[in-house]
N, C-alpha and C positions, 0 to 999 in steps of 0.2 A: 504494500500500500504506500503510495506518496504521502509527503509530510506534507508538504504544503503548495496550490492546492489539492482539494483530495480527486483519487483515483477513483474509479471503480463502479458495478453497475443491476427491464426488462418491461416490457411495454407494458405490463400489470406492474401495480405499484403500490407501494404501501399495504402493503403484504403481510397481516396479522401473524404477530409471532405464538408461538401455542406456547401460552404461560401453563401447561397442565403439569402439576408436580413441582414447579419452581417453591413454592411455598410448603411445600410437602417436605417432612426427612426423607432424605435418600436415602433408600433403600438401598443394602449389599448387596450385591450382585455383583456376576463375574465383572462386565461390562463397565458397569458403575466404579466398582473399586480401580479398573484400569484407566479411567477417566479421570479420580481423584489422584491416580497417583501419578499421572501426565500435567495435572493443573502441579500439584505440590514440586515439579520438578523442573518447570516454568518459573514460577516463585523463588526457589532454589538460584535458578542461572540467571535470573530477572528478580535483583530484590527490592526495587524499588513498589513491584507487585501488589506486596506484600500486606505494606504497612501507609497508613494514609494520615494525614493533620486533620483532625477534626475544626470546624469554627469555632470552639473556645481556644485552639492552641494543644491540645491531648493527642498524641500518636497512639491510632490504635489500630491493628490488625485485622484481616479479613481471617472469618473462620467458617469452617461447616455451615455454621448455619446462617452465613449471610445467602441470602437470595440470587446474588450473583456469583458466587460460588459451587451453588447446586445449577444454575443455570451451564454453565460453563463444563463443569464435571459431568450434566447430561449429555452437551453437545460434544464435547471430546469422546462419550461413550458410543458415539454413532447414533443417538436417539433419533435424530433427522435423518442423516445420510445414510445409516443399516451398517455403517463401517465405520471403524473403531478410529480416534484422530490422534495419530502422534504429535507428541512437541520436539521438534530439533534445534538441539541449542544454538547451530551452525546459524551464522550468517548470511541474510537474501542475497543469492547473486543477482540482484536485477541493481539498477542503476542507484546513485546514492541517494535520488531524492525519494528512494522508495525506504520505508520503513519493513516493509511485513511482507511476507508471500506463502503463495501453501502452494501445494503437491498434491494435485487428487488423488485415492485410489482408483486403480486399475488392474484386474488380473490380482498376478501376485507382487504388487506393485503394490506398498503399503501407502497410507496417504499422510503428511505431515501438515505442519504450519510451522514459520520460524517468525520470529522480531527479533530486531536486530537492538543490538542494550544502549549504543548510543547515536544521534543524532551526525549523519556524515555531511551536511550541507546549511546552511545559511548562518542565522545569528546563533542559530544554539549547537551550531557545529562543535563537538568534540564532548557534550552534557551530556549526561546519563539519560534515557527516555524515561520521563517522572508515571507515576500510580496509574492518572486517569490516561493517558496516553497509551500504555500497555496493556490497559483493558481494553480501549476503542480498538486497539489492532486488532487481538485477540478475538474479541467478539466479532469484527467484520469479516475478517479471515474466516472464523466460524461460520459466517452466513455464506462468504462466497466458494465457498471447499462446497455447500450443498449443491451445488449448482454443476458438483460431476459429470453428472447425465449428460448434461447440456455444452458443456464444454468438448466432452468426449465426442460427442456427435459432430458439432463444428470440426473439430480435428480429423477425422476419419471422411467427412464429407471434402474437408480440403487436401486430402492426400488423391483422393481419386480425381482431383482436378474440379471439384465441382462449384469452389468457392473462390471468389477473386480477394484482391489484397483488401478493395472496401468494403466487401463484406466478412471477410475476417477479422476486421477490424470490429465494425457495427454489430456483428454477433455473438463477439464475446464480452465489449463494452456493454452491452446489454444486459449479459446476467450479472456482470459484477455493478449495475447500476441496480439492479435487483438487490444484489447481495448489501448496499448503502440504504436503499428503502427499508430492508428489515433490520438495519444495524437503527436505525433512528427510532424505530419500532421499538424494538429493544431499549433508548434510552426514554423514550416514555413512559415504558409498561413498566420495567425493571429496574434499571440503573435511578433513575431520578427518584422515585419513589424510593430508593434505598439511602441514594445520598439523602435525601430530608429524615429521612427517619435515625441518620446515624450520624447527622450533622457535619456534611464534607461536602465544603463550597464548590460544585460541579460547574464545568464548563461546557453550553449548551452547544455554542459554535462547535468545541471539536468533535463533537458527535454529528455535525453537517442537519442540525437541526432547520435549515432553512433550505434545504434539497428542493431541488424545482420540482413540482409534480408530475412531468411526465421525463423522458429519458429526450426526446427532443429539446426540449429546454434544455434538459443540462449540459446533453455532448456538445451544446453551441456556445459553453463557455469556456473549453479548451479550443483554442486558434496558433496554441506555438506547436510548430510542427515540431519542435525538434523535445519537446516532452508529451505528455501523456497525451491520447496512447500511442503516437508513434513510435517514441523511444523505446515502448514495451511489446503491447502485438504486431506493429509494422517492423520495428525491427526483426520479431523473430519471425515474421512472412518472407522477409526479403532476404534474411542469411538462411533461414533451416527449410521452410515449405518452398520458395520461389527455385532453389537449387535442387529439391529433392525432382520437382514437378518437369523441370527444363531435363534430369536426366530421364524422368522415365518418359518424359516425349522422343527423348532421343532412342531410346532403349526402343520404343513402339515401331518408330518409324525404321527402324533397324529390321525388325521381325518382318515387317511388308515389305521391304527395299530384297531380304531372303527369299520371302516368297513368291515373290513377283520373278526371280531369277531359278528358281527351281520346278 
């Protein structure tokens, strides 16, 4: 995910997140316990996570039983995607002004999320990423890992040649414009209602509370070609799909140029 402005994206919008069980004890379960112990290992390698300033001045800890805790330990347990969500401590390879990125599952292809612990670009170049920061990743990352299906199918439809550079572009901005509709979702239902209740002055902007309402408005307020999404899906159209596609045209026109001679 980019720091600043944000990345990410589905022509349905606002997208009610299923608060069922948020409120609920979590229950042990395989799944569960593997989820809680993906969030605690997060927290571990990201400790700023961890521990947040309330508005009297008191440091106090995120535990079990905050709401965003059990939300998070669901989502990490596959309760949306059917598949379990790793945390890797490694570093996003994607450009510096991106903070966060996941890894779908596929196959036997496990699926991750990583954030990165400090800030590689502007004024806060070289600061630790603070509490509510590592949550917004977290969480959106979480929304946009669901969006597997969807990505998977773009990818497979542009390997057989059937998708051009602008709509590879437009169809993955899509879901991850999806994936920011339910991240906002999340700070009304969830996150906000927790900061008040636990007194920790929340910041609405970084949650993109102000998201245009449809995905037309917002992809018209990126205009630098040379950051988001070009720097992310165009780039990887134009080094990894555009070279894969030009050799297997080659390879096709090979196979007729044979057959035509035999």
């Amino acid at each position: 995910m980019r720091q600043i402005p944000w990345i990410c994206l589905s022509a349905i919008c606002f997208l009610q997140i299923s608060l069922s069980g948020c409120v609920d004890s979590v229950r042990t379960s395989p799944k569960l316990t593997f989820g809680e112990v993906q969030l605690r290992r997060m927290m571990k390698d990201r400790p700023p996570m961890h521990r947040y300033e309330s508005a009297d001045g008191a440091m106090k800890t995120v535990t079990k039983s905050d709401t965003i805790w059990k939300w998070a330990v669901r989502r990490l347990s596959g309760e949306r995607l059917g598949q379990v969500i790793h945390w890797n401590p490694e570093e996003p390879d994607k450009p510096k002004a991106y903070c966060a990125d996941h890894r779908y599952p596929s196959g036997n292809r496990k699926g991750f999320i990583r954030v990165r612990k400090k800030y590689l670009i502007g004024k806060l170049k070289g600061r630790p990423i603070p509490f509510e920061a590592l949550w917004f990743f977290l969480v959106f990352e979480l929304n946009n890992i669901e969006g597997a299906a969807r990505f998977h199918r773009v990818y497979e439809q542009a390997l057989e040649g059937g998708v051009s550079r602008t709509s590879w572009i437009t169809r993955n901005t899509m879901i991850e414009y999806n994936a920011l509709c339910k991240t906002v979702a999340f700070y009304n239902d969830v996150w906000a209602p927790w900061a008040a209740k636990n007194g920790f002055r929340t910041n609405p902007k970084l949650w993109r509370t102000t998201l245009p309402d449809t995905y037309g408005k917002w992809i018209k307020l990126y205009t630098d070609k040379n950051g988001y999404p070009w720097d992310t899906w165009g780039h990887y159209y134009d080094t990894q799909m555009a070279p894969y596609l030009r050799r297997l045209d080659a390879a096709r026109k090979s196979d007729i140029d044979e057959e035509s001679r035999s």
